[in-house]
C-alpha positions in Angstrom: 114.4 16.6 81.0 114.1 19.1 83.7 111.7 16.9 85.5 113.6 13.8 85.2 116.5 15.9 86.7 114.7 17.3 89.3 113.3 14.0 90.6 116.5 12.4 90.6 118.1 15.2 92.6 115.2 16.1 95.1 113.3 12.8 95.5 116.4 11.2 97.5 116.9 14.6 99.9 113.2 14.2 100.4 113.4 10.7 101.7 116.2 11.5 104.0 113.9 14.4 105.6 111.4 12.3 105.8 113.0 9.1 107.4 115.1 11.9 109.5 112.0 13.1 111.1 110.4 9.6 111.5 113.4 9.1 113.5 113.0 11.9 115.3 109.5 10.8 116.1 109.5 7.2 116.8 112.5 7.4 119.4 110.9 8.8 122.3 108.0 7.0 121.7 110.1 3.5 121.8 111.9 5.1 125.2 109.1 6.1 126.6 107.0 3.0 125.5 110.3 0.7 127.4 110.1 3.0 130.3 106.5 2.4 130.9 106.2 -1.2 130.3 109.3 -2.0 132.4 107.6 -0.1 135.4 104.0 -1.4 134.8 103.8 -4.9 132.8 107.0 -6.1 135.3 104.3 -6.0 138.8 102.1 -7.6 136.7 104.2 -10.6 135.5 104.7 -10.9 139.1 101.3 -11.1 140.4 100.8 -14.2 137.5 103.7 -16.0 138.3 103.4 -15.9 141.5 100.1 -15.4 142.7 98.6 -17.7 140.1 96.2 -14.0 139.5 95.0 -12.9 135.8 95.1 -9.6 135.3 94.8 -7.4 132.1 97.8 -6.7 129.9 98.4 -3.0 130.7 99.9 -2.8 127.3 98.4 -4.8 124.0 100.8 -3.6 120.6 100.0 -0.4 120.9 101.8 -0.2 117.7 99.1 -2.1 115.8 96.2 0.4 116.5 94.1 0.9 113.8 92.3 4.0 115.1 92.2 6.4 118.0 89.6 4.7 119.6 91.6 1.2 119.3 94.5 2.7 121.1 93.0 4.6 124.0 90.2 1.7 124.3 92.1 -1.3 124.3 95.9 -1.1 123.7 97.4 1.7 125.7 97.5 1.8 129.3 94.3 -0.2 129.8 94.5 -0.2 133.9 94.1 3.7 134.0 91.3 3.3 130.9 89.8 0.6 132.8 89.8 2.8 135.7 88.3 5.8 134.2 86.0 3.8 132.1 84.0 3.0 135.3 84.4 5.9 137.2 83.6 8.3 134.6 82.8 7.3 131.3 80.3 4.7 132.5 78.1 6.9 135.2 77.9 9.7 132.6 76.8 6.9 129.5 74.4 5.1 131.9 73.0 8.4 133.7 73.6 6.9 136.8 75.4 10.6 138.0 71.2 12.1 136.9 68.1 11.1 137.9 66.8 8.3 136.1 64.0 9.1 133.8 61.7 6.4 132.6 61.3 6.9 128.7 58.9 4.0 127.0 60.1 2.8 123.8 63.9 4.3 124.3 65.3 1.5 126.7 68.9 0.2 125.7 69.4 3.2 123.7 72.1 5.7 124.5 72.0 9.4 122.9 75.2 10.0 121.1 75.2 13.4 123.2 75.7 11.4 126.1 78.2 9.5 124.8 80.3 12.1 123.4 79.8 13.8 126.6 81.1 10.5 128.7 84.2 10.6 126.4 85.0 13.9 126.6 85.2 14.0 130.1 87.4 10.8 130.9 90.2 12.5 128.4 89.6 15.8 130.6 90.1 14.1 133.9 92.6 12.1 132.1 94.5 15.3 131.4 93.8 16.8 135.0 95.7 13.7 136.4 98.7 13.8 133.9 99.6 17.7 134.5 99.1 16.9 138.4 101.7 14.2 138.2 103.6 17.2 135.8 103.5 19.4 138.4 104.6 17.0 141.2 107.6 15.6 139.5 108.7 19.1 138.1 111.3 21.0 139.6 110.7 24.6 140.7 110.3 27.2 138.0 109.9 24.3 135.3 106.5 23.4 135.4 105.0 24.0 132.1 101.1 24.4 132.5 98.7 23.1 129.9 100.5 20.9 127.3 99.8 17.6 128.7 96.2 18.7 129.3 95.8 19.8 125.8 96.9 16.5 124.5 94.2 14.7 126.0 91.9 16.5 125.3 93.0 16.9 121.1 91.6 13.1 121.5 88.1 13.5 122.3 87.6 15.6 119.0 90.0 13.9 117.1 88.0 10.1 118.2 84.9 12.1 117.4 86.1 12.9 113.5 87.7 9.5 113.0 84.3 7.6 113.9 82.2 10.1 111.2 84.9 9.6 108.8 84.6 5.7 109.6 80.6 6.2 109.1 80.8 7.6 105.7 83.6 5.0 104.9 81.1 1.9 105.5 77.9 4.2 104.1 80.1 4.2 101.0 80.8 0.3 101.2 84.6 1.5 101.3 87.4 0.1 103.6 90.3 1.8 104.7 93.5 -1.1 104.0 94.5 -1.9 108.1 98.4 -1.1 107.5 97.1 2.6 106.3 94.7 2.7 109.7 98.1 1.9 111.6 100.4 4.8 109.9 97.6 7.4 110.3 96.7 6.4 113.9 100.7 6.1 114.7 101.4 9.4 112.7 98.7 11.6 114.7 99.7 10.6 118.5 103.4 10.6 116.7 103.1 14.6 115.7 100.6 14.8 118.9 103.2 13.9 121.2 106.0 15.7 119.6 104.3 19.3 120.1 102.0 18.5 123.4 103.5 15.7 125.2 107.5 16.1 125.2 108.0 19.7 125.5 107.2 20.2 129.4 109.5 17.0 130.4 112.3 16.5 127.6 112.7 20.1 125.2 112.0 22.8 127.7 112.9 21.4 131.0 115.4 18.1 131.9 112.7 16.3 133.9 112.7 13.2 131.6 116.9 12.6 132.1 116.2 13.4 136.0 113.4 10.7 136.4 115.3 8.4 134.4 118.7 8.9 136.8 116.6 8.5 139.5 115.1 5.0 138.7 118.1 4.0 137.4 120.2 5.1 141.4 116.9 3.4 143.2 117.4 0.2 141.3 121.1 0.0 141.1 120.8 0.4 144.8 117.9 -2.2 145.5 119.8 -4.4 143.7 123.1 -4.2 145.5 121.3 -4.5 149.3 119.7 -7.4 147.5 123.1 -9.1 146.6 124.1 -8.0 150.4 121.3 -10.1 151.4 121.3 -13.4 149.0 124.9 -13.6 149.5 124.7 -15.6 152.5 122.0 -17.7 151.5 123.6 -18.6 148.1 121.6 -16.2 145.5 124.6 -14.5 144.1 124.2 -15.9 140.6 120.3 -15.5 140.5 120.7 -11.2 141.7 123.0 -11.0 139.0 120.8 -12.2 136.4 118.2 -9.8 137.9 120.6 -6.8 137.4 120.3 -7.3 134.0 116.3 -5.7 134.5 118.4 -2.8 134.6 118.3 -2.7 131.3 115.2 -1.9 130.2 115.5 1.7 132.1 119.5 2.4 131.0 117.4 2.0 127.4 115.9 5.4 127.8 119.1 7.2 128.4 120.6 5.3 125.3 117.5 6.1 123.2 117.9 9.5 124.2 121.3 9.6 123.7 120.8 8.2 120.1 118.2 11.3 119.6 120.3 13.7 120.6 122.9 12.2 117.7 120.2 12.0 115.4 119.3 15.7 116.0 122.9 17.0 115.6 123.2 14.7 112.4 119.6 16.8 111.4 121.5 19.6 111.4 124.7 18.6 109.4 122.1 17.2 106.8 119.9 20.2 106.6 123.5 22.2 105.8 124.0 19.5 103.2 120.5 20.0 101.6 120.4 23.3 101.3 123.5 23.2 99.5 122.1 20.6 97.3 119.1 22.4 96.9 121.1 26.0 95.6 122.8 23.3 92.8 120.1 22.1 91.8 118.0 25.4 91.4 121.1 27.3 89.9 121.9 24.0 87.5 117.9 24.0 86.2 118.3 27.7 85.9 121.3 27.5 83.5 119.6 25.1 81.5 
């Protein structure tokens, strides 16, 4: 009886926490995914409809990465992995940065050392580059040192683990189910991001709103000299479409906005629960 009434009580204010914090999670992530893929897949739908080019999707549903080394390998950001592939990654691999030492009977074969190695040091001069842009875009006294460098390189370990675990998996003829790959790749850069990636632009400093006024000013003005200009040439209804590009970037100020609601509703739940919690524990007491 006790544990019929305690699961019917608890079970619910559990959910709620959890789908609270989900919420909590996946909301920059969508802002900051919009922000990014406005700014970077846009040039490049340009360059193909115009230029006839074929260039590589910066972005390819991150949101369907099985694994750590999917994401960072082939879905997120692949012009900067692309970029550090072959400028790091692949002189460290191929021992092109050391003299080349002729081994017979080991040709092809790559030591893992050297491997691990290669991959550790792309996520460090990933991170290098990420906390110099920090530091450039943050005002004075707000520059937070360290967190996005820590971030990056939490992956070369965390890659390392995943691929042993992956190992053992297939030695044991087991299979981990794809939609459980997705929710434990997306719940570890999730948590991740939350205590390593946000803090220095969006919980200790107001960099994030800043850059996104900013963009949003630069725009709103590039479009309104561009109306200047079209509207002797008859391209007023065509720039007025384009405004609505705008969109994408007001999106992070709404998300954000929407976060902020979602946090102050945290609160007025957490009040809630508690309270819930102190009836529950005094009613199974009583009985």
């Amino acid at each position: 009886m006790l544990s019929s009434f305690a699961c019917h009580h608890l079970m619910p204010l559990s959910l709620l926490r959890l789908r609270l914090f989900l919420t909590l999670l996946l909301l920059p992530a969508l802002a900051l995914y919009g922000f990014i893929t406005f700014l970077m897949d846009g040039p490049a739908a340009l360059l193909i409809s115009v230029m006839g080019l074929k260039v590589v999707p910066p972005f390819d549903k991150p949101w369907l990465s099985e694994s750590l080394a999917d994401f960072w390998s082939r879905r997120w950001n692949n012009t900067t992995s692309l970029t550090l592939r072959a400028l790091v990654y692949d002189p460290i691999v191929e021992r092109s940065l050391f003299k080349q030492q002729q081994q017979p009977g080991k040709a092809g074969r790559t030591p893992l050392w050297l491997r691990l190695a290669g991959m550790a040091a792309t996520f460090a001069v990933s991170g290098v580059m990420h906390e110099v842009i920090l530091f450039y875009v943050s005002h004075a006294g707000q520059y937070h040192a360290g967190y996005w460098y820590t971030f990056f390189q939490l992956q070369a370990p965390l890659v390392l683990a995943e691929g042993l675990l992956q190992k053992w998996l297939a030695a044991s003829k087991l299979r981990a189910p794809r939609p459980l790959g997705i929710a434990c790749t997306t719940a570890v850069l999730l948590t991740l991001a939350k205590f390593f990636w946000y803090p220095p632009i969006d919980t200790l400093t107001d960099i994030a709103p800043a850059v996104v006024a900013a963009i949003n000013r630069n725009v709103a003005g590039a479009l309104g000299w561009l109306q200047q200009l079209g509207s002797g040439v008859g391209l007023d209804a065509l720039l007025v479409d384009l405004a609505g590009l705008v969109g994408p970037v007001q999106l992070c100020e709404r998300v954000r906005g929407l976060r902020a609601a979602s946090l102050r509703l945290c609160d007025k739940v957490g009040v809630v629960v508690r309270r819930q919690h102190v009836v529950v524990a005094r009613t199974i007491w009583s009985l």
